[in-house]
C-alpha beads as a LAMMPS data file, in Angstrom:
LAMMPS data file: protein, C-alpha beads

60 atoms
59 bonds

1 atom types
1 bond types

-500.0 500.0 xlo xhi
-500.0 500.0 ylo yhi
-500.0 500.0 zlo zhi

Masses

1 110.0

Atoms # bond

1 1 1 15.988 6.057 40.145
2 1 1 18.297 8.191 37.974
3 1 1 20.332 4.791 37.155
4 1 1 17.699 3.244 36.036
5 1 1 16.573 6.540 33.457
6 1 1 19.721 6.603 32.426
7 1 1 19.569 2.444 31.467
8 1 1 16.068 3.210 30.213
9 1 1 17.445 6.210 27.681
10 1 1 20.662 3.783 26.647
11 1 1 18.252 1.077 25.915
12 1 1 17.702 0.386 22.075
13 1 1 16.420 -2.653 21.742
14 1 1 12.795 -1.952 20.831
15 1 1 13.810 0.751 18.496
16 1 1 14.366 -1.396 15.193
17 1 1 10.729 -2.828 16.177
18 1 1 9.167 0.507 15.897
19 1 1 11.069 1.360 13.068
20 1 1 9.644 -1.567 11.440
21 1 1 6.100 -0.692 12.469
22 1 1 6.497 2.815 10.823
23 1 1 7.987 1.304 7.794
24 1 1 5.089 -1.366 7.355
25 1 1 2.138 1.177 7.699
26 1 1 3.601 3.359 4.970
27 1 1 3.911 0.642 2.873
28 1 1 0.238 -0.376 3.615
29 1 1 -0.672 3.259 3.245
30 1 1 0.900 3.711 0.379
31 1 1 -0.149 0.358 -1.521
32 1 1 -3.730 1.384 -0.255
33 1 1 -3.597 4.385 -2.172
34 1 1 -2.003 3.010 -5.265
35 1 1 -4.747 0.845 -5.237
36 1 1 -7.365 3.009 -5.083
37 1 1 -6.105 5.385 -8.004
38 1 1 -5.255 2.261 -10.260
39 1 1 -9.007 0.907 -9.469
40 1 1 -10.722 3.622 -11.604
41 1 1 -8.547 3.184 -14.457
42 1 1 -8.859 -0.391 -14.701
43 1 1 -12.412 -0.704 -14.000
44 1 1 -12.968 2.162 -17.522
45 1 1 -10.540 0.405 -19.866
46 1 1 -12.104 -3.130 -18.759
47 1 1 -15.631 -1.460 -19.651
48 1 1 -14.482 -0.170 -22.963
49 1 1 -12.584 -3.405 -24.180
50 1 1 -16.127 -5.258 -23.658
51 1 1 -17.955 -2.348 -25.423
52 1 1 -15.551 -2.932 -27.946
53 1 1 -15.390 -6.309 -28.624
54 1 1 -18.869 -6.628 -28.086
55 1 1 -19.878 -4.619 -31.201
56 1 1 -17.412 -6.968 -33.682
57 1 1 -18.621 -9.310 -35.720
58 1 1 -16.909 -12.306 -36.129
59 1 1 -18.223 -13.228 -39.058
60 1 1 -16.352 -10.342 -40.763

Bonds

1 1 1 2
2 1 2 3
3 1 3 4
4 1 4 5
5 1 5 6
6 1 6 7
7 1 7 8
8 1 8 9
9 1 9 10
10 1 10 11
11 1 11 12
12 1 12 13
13 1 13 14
14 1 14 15
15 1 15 16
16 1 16 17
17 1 17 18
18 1 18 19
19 1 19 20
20 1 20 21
21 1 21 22
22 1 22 23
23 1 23 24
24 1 24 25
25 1 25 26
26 1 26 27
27 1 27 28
28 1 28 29
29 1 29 30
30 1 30 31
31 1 31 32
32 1 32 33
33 1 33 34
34 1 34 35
35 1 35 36
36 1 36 37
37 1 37 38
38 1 38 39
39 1 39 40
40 1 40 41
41 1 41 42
42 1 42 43
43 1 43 44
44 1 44 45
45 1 45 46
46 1 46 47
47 1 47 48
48 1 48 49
49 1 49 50
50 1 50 51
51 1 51 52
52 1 52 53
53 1 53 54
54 1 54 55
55 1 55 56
56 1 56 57
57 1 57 58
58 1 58 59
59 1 59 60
């Protein structure tokens, strides 16, 4: 039994996996976020270029 904790501690093969895992949920996380703060924004200035353009007159 002690071989085998000793094997079991030694053992890295499924490290880089869960390395990976950690690495892709903060880059989920993180592109979640940026999302969310950039959708605000957006959504204004989009409003206020149609206010805008919707007052010209092309005729002008």
């Amino acid at each position: 039994m002690i071989k085998f904790i000793k094997n079991f501690r030694k053992d890295e093969a499924g490290a880089v996996t869960v390395d990976w895992v950690v690495l892709t949920a903060a880059v989920v996380g993180l592109s979640a976020a940026a999302y969310t703060a950039i959708e605000g924004g957006a959504t204004t200035l989009t409003g206020n270029v149609q206010t805008y353009m919707g007052n010209q007159d092309p005729s002008k």
